[in-house]
C-alpha positions as CSV (number, residue, x, y, z in Angstrom):
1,X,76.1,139.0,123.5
2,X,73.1,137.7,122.1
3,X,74.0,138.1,118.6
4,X,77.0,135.5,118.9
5,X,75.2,132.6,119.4
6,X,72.5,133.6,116.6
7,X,76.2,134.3,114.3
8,X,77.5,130.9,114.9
9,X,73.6,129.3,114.3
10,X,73.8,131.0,110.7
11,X,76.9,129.8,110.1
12,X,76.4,126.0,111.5
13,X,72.9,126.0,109.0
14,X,74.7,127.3,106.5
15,X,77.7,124.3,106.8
16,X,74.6,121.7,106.8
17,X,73.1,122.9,103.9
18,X,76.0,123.2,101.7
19,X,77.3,119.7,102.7
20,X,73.9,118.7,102.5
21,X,73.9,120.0,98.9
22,X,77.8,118.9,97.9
23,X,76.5,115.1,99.2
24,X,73.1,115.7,96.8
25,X,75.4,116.4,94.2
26,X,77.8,113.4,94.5
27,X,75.1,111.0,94.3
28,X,73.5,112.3,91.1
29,X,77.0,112.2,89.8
30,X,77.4,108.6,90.4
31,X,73.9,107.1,89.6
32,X,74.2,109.1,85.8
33,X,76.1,107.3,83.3
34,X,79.4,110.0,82.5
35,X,80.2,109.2,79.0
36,X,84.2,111.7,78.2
37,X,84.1,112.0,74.4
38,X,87.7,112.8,73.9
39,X,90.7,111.7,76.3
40,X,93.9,111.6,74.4
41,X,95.7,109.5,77.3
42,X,96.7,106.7,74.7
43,X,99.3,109.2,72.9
44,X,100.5,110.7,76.1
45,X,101.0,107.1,77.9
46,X,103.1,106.1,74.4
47,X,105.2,109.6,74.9
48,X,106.0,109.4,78.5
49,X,105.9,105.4,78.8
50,X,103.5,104.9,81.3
51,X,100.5,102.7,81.6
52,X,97.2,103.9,82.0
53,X,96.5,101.0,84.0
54,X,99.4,102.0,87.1
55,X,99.0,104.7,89.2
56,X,100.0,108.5,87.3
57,X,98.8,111.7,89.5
58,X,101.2,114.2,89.4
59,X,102.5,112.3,85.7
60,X,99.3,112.7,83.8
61,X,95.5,113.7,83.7
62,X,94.8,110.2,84.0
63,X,94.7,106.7,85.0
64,X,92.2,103.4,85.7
65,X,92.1,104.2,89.2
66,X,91.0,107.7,89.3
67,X,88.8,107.0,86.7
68,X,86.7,105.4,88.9
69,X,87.3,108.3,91.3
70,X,85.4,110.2,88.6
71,X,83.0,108.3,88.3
72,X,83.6,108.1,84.7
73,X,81.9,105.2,83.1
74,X,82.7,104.9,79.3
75,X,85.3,106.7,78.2
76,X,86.5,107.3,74.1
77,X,89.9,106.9,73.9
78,X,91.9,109.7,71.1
79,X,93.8,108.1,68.4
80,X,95.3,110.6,67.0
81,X,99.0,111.1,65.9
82,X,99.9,114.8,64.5
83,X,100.0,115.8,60.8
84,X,104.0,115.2,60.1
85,X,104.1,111.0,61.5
86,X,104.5,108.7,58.7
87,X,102.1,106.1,58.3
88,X,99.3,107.9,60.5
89,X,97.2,104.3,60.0
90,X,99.8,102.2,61.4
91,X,100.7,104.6,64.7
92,X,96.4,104.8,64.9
93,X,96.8,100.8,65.0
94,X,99.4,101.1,67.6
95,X,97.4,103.2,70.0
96,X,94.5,100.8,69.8
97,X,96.8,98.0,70.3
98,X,98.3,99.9,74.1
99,X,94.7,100.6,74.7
100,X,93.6,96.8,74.3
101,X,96.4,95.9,76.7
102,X,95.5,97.8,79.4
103,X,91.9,96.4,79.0
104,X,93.0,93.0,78.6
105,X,95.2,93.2,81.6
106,X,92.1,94.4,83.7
107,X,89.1,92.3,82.4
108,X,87.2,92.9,86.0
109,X,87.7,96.8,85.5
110,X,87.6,97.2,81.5
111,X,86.0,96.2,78.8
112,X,85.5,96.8,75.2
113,X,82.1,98.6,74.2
114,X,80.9,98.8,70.3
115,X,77.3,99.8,70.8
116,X,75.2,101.5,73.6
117,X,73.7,98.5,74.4
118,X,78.0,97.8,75.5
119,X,78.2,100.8,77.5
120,X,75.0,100.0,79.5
121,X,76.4,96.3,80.1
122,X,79.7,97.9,81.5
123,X,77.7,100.3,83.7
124,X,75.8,97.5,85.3
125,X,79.5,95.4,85.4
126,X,80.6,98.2,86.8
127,X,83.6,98.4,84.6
128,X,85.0,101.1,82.4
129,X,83.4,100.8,78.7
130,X,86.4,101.1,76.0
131,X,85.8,102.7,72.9
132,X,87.9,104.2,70.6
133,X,87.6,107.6,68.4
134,X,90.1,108.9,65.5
135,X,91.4,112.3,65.9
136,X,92.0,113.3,62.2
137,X,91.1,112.2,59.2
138,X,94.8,112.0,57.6
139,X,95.3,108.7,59.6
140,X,93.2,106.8,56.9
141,X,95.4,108.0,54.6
142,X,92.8,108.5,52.1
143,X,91.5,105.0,51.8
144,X,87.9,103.4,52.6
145,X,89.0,100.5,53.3
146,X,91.1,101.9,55.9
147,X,88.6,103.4,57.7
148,X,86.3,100.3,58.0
149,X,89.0,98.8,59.1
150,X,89.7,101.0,62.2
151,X,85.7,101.0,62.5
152,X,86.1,97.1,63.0
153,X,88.4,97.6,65.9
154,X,86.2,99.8,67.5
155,X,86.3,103.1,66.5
156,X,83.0,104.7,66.3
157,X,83.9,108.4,65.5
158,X,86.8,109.7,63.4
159,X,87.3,114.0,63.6
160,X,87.4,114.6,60.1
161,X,90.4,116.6,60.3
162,X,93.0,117.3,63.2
163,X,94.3,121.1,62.9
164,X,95.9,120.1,59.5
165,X,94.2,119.7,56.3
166,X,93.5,116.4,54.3
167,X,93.7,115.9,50.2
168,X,89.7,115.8,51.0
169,X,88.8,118.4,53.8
170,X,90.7,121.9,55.5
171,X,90.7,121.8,58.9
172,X,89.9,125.1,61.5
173,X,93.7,126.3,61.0
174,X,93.9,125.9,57.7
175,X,90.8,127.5,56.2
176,X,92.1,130.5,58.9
177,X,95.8,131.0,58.0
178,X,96.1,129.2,54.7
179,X,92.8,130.6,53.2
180,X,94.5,132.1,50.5
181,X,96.8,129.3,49.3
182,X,94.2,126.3,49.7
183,X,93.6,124.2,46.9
184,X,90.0,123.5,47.8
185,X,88.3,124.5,50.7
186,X,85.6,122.4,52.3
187,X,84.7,118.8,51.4
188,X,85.8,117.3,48.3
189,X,83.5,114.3,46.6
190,X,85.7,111.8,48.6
191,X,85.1,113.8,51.7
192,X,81.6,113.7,51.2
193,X,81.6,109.9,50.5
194,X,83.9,109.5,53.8
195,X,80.7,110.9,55.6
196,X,78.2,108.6,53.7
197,X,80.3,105.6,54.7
198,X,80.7,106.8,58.0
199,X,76.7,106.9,58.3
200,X,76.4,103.8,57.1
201,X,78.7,101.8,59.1
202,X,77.9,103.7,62.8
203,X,81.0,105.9,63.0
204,X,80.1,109.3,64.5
205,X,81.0,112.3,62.1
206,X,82.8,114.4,64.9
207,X,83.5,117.9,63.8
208,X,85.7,119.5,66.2
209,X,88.8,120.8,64.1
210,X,86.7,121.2,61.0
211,X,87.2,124.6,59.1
212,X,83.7,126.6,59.1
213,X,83.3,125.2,54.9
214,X,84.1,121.8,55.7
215,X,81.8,121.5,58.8
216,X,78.6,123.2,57.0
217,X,79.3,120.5,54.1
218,X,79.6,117.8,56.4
219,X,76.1,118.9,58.0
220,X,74.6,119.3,54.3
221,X,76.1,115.6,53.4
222,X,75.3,113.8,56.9
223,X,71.9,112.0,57.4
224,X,72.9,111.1,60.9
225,X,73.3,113.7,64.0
226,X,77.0,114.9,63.8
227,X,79.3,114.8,67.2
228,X,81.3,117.4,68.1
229,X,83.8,115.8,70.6
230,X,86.0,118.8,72.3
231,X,84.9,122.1,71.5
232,X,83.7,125.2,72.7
233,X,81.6,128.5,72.1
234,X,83.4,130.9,69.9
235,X,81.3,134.1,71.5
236,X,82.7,133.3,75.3
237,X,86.5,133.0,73.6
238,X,86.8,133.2,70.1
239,X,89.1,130.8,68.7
240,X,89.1,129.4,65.6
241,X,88.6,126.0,67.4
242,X,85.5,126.9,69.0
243,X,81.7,127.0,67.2
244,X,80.0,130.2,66.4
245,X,76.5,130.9,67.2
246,X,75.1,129.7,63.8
247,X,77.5,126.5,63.9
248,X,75.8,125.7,67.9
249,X,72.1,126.3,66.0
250,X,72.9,123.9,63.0
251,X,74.1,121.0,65.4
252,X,71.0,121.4,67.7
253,X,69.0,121.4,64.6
254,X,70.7,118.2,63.1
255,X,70.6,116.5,66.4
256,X,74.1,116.4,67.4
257,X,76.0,116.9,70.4
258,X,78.6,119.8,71.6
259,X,81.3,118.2,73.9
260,X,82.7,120.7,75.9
261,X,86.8,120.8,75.8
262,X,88.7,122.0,78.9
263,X,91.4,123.6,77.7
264,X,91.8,127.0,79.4
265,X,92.7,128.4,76.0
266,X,89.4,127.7,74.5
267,X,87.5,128.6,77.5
268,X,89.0,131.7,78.5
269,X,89.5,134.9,75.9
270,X,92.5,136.7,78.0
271,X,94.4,132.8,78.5
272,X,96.2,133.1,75.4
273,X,97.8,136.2,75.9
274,X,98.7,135.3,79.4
275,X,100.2,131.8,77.8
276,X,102.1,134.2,75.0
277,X,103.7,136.3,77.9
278,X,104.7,132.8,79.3
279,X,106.7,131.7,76.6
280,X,108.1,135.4,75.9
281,X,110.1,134.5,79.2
282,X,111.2,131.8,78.2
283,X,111.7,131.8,74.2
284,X,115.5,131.0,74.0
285,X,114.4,127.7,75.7
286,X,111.5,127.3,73.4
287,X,113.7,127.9,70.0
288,X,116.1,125.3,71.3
289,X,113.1,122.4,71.8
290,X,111.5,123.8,68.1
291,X,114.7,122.7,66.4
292,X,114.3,118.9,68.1
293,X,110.8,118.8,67.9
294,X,108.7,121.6,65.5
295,X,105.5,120.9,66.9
296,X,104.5,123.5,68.9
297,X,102.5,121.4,71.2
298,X,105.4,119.3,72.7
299,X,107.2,122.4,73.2
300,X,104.2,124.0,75.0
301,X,104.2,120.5,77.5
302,X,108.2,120.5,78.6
303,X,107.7,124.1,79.6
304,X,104.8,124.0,81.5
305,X,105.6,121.1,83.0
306,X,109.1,122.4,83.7
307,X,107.5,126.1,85.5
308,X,104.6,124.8,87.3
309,X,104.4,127.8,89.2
310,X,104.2,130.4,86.6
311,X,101.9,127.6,84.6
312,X,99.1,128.1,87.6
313,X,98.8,131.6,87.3
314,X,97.7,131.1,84.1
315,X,94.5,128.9,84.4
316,X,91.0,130.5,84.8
317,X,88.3,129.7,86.6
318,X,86.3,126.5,87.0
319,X,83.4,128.9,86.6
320,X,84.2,129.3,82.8
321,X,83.6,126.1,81.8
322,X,79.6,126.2,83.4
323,X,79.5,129.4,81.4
324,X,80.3,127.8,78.2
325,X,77.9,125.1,79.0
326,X,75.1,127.6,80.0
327,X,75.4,129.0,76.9
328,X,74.7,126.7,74.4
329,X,71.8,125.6,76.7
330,X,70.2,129.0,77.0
331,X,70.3,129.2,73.3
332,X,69.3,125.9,71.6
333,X,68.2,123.6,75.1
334,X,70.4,121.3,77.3
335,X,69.8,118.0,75.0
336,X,72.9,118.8,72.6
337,X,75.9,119.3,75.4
338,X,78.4,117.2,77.0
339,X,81.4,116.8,78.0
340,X,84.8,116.0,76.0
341,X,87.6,116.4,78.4
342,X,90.9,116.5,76.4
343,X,92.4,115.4,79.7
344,X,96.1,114.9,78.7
345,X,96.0,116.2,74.8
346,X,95.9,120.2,76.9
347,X,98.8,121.7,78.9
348,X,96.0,123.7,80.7
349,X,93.4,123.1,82.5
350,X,90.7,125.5,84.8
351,X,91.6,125.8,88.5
352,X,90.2,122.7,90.3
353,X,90.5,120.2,87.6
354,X,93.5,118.7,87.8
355,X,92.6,115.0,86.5
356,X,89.4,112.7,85.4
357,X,89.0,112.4,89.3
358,X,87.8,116.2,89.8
359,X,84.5,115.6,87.6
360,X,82.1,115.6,90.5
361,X,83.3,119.1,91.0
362,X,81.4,120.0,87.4
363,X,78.5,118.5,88.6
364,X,78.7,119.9,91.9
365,X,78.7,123.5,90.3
366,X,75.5,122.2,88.0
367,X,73.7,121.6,90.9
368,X,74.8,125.3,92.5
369,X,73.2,126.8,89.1
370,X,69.9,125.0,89.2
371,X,70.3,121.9,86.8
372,X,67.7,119.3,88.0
373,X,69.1,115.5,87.9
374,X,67.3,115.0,85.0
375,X,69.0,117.6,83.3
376,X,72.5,116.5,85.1
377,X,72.1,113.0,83.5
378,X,71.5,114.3,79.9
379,X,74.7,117.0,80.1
380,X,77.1,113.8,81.8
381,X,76.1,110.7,79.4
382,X,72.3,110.8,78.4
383,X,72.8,112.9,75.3
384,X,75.8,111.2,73.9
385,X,73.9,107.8,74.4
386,X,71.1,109.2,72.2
387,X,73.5,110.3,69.5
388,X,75.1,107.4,69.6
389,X,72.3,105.0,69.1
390,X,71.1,107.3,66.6
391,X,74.3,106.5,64.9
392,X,74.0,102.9,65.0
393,X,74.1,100.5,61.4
394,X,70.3,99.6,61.6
């Protein structure tokens, strides 16, 4: 009889400190600046014909609204088109252009950010800072002058290749599954002088999607710490996407930044064979959207959106994600991680995260494994505001 009351005691202390904790947890996620390095909402919102700037749970990862709910204070918007589009520069235009009218629309909730000094000025506005960053290097379509171009509208990183290859730099898939028939493999000399201009004018040198060759000449060519916007650690799930140990040492030694991407595929080693057991089921479906549309991607969306039941036995673990993170802090420090969503460029995302509103539950689980707020504010916005000003034109 005595043992009841003592039960119910435990369990009541035990309710106070974990709310206790949970409340600890949301208010070190709103007082740090959270800085997404990769969001690919522009694209999707073009696709589906939505606006970012009207309510979308349940349509996509994202919207103004729970954006806020996130806490998320300056967020890079992807321009990026695939390898096949015609004129990649004018569809990167186009994005900009939807992404300016949703921030236009909403001058007391948006507003355009160029340099650090921007984002800080939003923060205090308490409006979400707008900046823009190029997912692959074909959309400059191998011209300079392109690329200050978009760097005048606001872009202020380009990936220097998407998952297929430029005249002047081989992507991750490429140097994989096209090793062999490659006419060059790495940077060429206008590669290299894409990153020299790059470092001159501010634009981050993001190297998610590079193949290994073109990444290690991109470190050898920068003079600026490199960004890598959505990617993960190859030795937790090795994809060709994700950085090996070496890759994670050379960025912490150059002063960059990992972003971690949350795609279940790159965070969990068994995903893709569950996805490939997915799409067995249902592969007279899939060869009938491949014929309208051969982009493997859009296929991959229509059907998971279409079998959302099957779809959510496939995603891992929250858990994963932290693991990833710890990682790459237990081996070169936690000054050179972040985070890089790729909230609606991913058909799959870890149990819990269903949107841009569910990152207080990342930082909830930092505070679970120990990170101090100090620590907290680095990982959510403090590193990539170091990299950044490090990348500004002096």
């Amino acid at each position: 009889m005595i043992a009841k009351p003592v039960f119910l005691l435990s369990v009541f202390l035990l309710f106070i400190q974990t709310n206790s904790a949970a409340q600890q947890s949301r208010k070190w996620h709103f007082k740090s600046v959270l800085i997404d390095t990769h969001n690919d909402i522009p694209s999707t919102a073009i696709q589906e014909k939505v606006s970012f700037d009207q309510p979308l749970k349940n349509k996509t990862h994202s919207d103004l609204q729970r954006m806020f709910e996130g806490g998320v204070d300056a967020q890079f918007f992807s321009i990026w088109c695939d390898g096949l589009k015609e004129n990649p520069y004018a569809w990167a235009n186009r994005e900009i252009d939807t992404v300016l009218a949703w921030t236009n629309r909403n001058p007391d909730k948006m507003m355009r950010a160029f340099t650090t000094a921007d984002i800080m000025k939003a923060v205090k506005q308490k409006k979400l800072a707008v900046l823009f960053g190029v997912e692959g290097g074909h959309m400059i379509e191998n011209d300079l002058g392109k690329l200050e171009a978009l760097y005048k509208r606001g872009v202020r990183y380009m990936t220097i290749t998407w998952n297929n290859s430029t005249p002047w730099a081989t992507s991750a898939l490429d140097e994989e599954t096209k090793k062999d028939s490659l006419k060059h493999n790495g940077l060429t000399e206008f590669g290299k002088s894409v990153i020299r201009k790059m470092n001159d004018w501010g634009m981050m040198v993001d190297l998610s999607h590079a193949g290994e060759q073109t990444f290690y000449d991109a470190i050898a060519t920068t003079i600026k710490p490199v960004l890598v916007s959505h990617s993960c650690v190859y030795t937790l799930c090795p994809h060709r996407r994700n950085l090996k140990d070496e890759q994670i040492k050379a960025i912490a030694k150059n002063g960059g930044v990992i972003h971690l991407n949350f795609y279940s595929g790159f965070l969990d080693s068994a995903f893709e064979a569950r996805s490939d057991a997915f799409t067995a089921r249902h592969k007279t479906e899939m060869d009938s959207l491949l014929k309208i549309n051969p982009e493997p991607y859009f296929m991959q969306v229509y059907l998971f959106n279409k079998y959302p039941d099957e779809v959510k036995a496939l995603r891992p673990p929250m858990s994963l994600l932290l693991d990833h993170l710890d990682f790459i802090v237990k081996m070169v420090g936690v000054d050179y991680v972040g985070m890089g969503s790729d909230f609606d460029g991913v058909n799959s995302l870890p149990e819990g995260l269903n949107g841009v509103e569910d990152f207080p539950k990342i930082t909830e689980e930092l505070v679970k494994r120990g990170y101090s707020k100090k620590d907290i504010r680095k990982i959510l916005g403090g590193n990539l505001l170091r990299l950044f000003k490090a990348n500004e034109a002096k």
